[in-house]
C-alpha positions in Angstrom: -8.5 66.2 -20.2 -8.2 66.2 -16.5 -7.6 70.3 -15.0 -5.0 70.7 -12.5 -5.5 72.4 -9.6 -4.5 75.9 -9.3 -1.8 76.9 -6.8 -3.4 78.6 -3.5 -1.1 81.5 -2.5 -2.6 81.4 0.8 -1.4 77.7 1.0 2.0 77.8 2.6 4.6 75.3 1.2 8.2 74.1 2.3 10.1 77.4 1.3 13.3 77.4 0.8 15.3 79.1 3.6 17.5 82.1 2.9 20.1 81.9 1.1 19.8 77.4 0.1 22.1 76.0 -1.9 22.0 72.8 -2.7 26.0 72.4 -3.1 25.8 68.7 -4.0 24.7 69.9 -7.6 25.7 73.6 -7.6 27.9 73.1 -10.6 25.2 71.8 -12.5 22.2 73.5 -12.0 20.7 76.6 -11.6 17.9 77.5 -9.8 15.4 80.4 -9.4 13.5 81.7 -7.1 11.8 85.9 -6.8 10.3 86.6 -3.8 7.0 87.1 -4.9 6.6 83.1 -5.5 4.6 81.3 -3.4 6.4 77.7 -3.9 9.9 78.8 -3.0 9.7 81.5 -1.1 6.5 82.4 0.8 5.6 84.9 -1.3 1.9 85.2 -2.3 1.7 85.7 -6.1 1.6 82.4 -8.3 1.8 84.2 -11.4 5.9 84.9 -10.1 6.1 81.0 -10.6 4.7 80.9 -13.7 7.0 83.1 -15.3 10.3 82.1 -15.1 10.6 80.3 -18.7 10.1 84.1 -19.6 12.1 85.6 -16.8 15.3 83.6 -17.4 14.6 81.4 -20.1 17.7 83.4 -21.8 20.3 82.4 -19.2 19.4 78.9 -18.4 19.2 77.9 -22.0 22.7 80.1 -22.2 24.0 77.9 -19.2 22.7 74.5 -20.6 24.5 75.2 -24.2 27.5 76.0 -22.0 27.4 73.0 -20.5 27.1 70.7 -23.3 29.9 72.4 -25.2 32.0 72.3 -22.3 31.6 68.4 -22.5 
């Protein structure tokens, strides 16, 4: 099995400026983003990325049932 690379935090991505939206799909997604992570907000800790499944795995598997029973 081929190993990924891990995510620099000294590496600087694309980071979302303040406040994005994305208002083309705002009523059908949901997005997250803590300071902390290094891929959407130029924050230095990957670990912050890593854990949203935990952090809101909750509410966006609340919002997707919502969705589909809305339909």
């Amino acid at each position: 099995m081929r190993k990924l690379p891990v995510a620099d935090p000294l590496v600087q991505f694309a980071a979302r400026p303040p406040n994005f939206k994305c208002s083309l799909f705002e009523n059908r997604i949901q997005a997250y983003c803590d300071s902390p992570d290094p891929f959407c907000a130029k924050g230095n800790d990957p670990d912050t990325h890593q854990g949203y499944g935990f952090e809101y795995g909750k509410e966006a598997l609340d919002f997707i049932v919502g969705k589909v029973v809305a339909n």
